[in-house]
N, C-alpha and C positions, 0 to 999 in steps of 0.2 A: 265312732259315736258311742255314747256312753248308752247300756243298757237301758230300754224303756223311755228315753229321752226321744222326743223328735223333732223334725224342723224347728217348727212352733217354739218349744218348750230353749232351744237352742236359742234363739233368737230373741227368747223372751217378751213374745206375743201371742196372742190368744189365735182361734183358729178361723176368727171372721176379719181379722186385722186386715186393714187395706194395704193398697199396694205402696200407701206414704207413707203409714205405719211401719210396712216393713222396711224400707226403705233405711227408717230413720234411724229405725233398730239396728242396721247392720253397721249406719253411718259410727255410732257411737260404742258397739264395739270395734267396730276395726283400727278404728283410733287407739284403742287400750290396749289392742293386742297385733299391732302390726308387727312383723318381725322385726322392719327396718328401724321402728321406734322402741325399739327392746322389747316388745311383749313378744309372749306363748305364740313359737311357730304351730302346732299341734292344736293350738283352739283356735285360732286364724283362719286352719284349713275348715276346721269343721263347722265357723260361721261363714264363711266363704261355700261350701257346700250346701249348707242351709239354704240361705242368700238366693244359689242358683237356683235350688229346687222351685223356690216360692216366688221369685220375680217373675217366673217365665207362665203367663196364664197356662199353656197346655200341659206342664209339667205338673204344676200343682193339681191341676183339674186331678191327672194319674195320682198323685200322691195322697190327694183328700180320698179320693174310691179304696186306694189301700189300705189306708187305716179305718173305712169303715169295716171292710171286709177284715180286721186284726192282724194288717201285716205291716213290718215297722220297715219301710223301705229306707236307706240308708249303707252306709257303709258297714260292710259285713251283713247287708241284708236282701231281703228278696231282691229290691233295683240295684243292692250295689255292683258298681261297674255301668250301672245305668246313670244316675245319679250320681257317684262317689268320685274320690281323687280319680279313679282310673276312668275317667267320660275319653279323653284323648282329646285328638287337635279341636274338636267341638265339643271338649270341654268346660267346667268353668271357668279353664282362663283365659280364652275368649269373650267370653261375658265381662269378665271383670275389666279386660283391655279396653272393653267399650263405656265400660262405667268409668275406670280412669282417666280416660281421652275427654272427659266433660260431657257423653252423651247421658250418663245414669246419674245414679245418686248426688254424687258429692260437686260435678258441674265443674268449670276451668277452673278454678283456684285451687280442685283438689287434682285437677288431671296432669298439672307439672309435677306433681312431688311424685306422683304412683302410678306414673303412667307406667305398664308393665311387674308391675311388683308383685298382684296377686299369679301373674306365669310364672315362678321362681317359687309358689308354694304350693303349686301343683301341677297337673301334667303340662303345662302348657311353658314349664320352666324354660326349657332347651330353645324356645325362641326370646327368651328375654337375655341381655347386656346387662353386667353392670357395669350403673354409671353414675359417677360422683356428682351428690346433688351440691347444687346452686349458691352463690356464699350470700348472706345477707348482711346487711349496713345496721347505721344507727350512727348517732348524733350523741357528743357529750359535751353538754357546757361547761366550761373551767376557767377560774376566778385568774385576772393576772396575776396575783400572788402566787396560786396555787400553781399554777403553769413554770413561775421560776423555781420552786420547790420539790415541785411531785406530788400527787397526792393517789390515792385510792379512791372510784366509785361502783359503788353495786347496782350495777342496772341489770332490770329485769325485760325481754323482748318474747314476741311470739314465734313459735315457728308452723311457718304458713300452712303446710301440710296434714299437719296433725292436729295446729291451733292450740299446743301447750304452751305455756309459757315456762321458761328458763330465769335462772338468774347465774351471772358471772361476775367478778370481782374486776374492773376495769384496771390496770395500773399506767395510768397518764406518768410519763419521766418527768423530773425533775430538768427544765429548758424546752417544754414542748410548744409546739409553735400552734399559730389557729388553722384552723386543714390541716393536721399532721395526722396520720393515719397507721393505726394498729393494728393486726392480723393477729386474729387467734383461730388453730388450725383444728379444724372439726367440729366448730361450734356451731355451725351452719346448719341448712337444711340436710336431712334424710337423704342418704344414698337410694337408688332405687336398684334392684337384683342383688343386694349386697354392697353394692359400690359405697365409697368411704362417704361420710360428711363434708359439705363443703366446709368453708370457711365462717366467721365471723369479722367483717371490718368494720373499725368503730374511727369515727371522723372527731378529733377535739375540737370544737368550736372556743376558740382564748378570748376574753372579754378584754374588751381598751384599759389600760391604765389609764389613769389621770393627768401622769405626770413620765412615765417611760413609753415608751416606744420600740417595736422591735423591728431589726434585719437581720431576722434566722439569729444568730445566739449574739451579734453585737445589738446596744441597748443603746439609747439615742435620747435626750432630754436638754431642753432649754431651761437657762439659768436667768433670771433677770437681773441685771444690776444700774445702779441711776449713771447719770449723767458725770456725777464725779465721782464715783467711785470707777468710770469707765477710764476719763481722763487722769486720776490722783493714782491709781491701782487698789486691789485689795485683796482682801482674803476668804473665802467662802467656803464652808463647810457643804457639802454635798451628799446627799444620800444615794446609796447602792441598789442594786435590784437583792442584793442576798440580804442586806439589813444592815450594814457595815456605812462607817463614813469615813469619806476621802476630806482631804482639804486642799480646795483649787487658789491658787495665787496667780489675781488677775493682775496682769504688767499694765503699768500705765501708762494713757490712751491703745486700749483695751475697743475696736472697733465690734460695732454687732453683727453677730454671723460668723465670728471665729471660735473654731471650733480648736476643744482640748480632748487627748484621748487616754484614756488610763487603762492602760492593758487586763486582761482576765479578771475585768471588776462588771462583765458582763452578764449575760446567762451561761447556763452550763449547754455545749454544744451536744445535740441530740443526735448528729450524724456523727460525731468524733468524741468517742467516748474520753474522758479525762480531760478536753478541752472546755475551756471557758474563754467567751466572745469578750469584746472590749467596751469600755463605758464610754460612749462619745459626747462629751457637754457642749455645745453650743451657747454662745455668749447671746444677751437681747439686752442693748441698752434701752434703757427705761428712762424716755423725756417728760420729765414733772407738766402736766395739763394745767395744774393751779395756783397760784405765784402770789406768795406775800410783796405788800409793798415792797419793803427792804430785800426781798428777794430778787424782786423785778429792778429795783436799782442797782441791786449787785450787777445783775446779768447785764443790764445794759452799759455798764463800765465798763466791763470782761470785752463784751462785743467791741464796742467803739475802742477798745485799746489792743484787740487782737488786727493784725495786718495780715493773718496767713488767706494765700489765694485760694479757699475751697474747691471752688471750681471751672481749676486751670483749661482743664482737658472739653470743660463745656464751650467755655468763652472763643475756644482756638474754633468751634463751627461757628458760631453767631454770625448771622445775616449781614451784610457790608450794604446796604439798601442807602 
């Protein structure tokens, strides 16, 4: 502990500070200066010793009598060894194990991330493990264009422990599907004893096209064409999921629901690098709802002059009653 400096002055509270006061004080540095969260091992310990002295009524009671009588109890001082790193298995980091566990300060949402962590920065080390903290999630929504293309996003999340927040640069591939899932290694929660960072897994959520549809990197859309251009044939220009256009030539009588496939005019496949899925068009003939005269005279010539049996395969059940 630095010369002249004591509890108090460490923790940066006065010497009538309550026991939430100090509390809150320790909460907010320890956050700054955890080892696990990159801060000063070395000021850690020494708000961590603080911490112990003044949380525990019977300790402080000793510790307020010392400084009236002008003694700076502390490490390298009259208590240290009483007070300081060297307390042993009763300790501060025993103390701190029961603060971490959710019975002190910081409560369960801080006693996963550090359960154990203040025994590794002082005597109480040799019974802590490290052990690689917890991976955490998140959600990205991405445009279906964007999904056939790739794109970059910068989200920014918290990490629970600490309560900082992070920013990392997302890169969604170019064919990513809706739930397809990216790992990024060490972005995750605090190790605790040393132990590494968990993970980061980020979930793409892909928005509906209007007009495509996906099966993993093959692409899937209906074509509408009328009634005679089903019958007569025809020729249709077709849009791509990359941007590109195909030109589909419908054979005449041209049934609805048959389907045309145009190879690697799909998405780009996210499991198989350098693959690209297929474009599948499905035909939908389109029967006109609303009929000019002369239209409705045509069709009913057509009818009365066509003889083909539609439906043969019905007629062979019909009822003999």
């Amino acid at each position: 502990m630095a010369a002249g400096k004591t509890f108090y002055d460490i923790l940066g509270v006065s010497k009538s500070a309550s026991d939430k006061e100090i509390k809150s004080a320790f909460r907010k540095l320890a956050q700054k200066y955890h080892p696990d969260a990159g801060g000063d091992e070395a000021k850690f310990k020494e708000i961590s010793e603080a911490y112990e002295t003044l949380s525990d009524e019977k300790k402080r009671k000793e510790y307020d009598q010392m400084l009236m009588f002008g003694g700076m109890p502390g490490a390298g001082g009259a208590y240290g060894g009483g007070y300081g790193a060297g307390a042993g298995a009763s300790g501060w980091g025993d103390i701190f194990d029961s603060i971490f566990s959710g019975n002190g300060a910081w409560g369960s949402d801080w006693g996963s991330g550090f359960a154990g962590a203040a025994g590794a920065a002082g005597a109480g080390a040799g019974r802590s493990r490290a052990r690689k903290g917890g991976d955490l999630s998140l959600t990205v929504d991405v445009s279906a264009e964007d999904a056939f293309r790739g794109v970059t996003h910068k989200v920014t999340y918290r990490i629970p422990s600490t309560g900082e927040q992070q920013t990392i640069t997302v890169s969604v591939p170019a064919g990513a599907v809706d739930g397809g899932k990216l790992r990024y290694k060490r972005r995750g929660e605090y190790g605790v004893a040393g132990g590494e960072r968990g993970d980061l897994v980020v979930t793409t959520h892909v928005e509906e096209h209007p007009l495509f549809k996906r099966k993993g990197a093959d692409v899937t859309m209906e074509v509408p064409v009328s009634v005679y251009e089903a019958a007569l044939g025809c020729t249709v220009d077709v849009p791509t999921p990359g941007g590109a256009t195909v030109r589909l030539k419908v054979p005449a009588g041209t049934q609805t629901g048959k389907k045309f496939r145009f190879k690697e005019m799909g998405a780009p496949d996210v499991k198989h690098r350098g693959r690209t899925g297929a474009l599948l068009v499905e035909i939908k003939v389109q029967v006109p709802t609303n009929l000019s005269d002369d239209e409705r005279d045509a069709m009913t010539k057509l009818r009365e002059a066509d003889t083909r049996d539609y439906r043969e395969k019905v007629n062979r059940y019909k009822a003999t009653y």
